[in-house]
C-alpha positions in Angstrom: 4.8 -12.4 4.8 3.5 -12.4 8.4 6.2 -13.5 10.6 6.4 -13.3 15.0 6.1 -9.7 16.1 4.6 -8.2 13.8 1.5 -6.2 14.4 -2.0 -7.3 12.2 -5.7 -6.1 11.6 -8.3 -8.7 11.7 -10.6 -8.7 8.3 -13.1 -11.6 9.2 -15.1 -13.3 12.3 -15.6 -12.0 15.6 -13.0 -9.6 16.7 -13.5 -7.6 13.2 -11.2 -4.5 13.1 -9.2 -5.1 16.0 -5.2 -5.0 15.9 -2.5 -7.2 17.7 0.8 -8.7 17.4 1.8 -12.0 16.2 2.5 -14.3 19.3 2.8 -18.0 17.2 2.4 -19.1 13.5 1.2 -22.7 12.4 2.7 -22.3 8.8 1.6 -26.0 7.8 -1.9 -24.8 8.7 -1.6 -21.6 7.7 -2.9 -20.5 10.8 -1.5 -17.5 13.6 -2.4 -16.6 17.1 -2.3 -12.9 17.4 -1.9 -11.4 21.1 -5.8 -10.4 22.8 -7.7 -11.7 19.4 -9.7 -14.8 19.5 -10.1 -15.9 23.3 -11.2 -18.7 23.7 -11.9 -20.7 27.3 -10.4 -23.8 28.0 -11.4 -26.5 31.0 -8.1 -27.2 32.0 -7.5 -30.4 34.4 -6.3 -30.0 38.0 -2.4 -31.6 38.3 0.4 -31.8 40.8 1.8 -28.7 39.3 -1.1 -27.0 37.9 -4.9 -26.2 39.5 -7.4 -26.8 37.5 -10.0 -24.6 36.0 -11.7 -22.5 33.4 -8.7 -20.3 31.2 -9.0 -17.9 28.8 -6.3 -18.2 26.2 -5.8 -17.2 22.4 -6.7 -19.6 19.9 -5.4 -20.0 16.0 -7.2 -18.2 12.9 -6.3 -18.3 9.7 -4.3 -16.4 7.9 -6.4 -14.6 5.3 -8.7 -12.9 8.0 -5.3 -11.0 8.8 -3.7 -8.1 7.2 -0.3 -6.8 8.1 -0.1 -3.5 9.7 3.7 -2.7 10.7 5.2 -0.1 10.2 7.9 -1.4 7.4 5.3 -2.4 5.5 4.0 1.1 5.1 7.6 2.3 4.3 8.0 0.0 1.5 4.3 0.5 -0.2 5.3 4.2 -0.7 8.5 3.4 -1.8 6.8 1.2 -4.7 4.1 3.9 -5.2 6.9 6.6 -5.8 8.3 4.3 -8.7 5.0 4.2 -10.8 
């Protein structure tokens, strides 16, 4: 299960074989943002609090173009192997 935090390998799309850590999941969408994967820009208005301009920010992907890395994960795999 991919949960916040927890480092990922992209399978699919444009950033192919790159690794990052899980920043926000979207579970009714099934979607993540993963930390440096997927930038995207955004024209962003010019407020009272905020200037305006052209921002470079992660944007969600889905969930199947991710696989889980971490390093439980790899702990519990041998575990399993070891018992068949």
């Amino acid at each position: 299960m991919i949960k916040k935090g927890i480092k990922v390998r992209v399978l699919a799309g444009k950033d192919k074989k790159k690794e990052g850590e899980v920043i926000e999941i979207d579970r009714p969408n099934n979607r993540v943002k993963v930390q440096g994967i997927n930038i995207v820009k955004k024209h962003v208005k010019t407020t009272k609090e905020k200037k305006g301009g052209i921002i470079s920010k992660e944007n969600f992907m889905h969930i199947s173009n991710l696989a889980i890395i971490s390093e439980k994960t790899k702990t519990k795999n041998k575990k399993t192997e070891a018992k068949k």
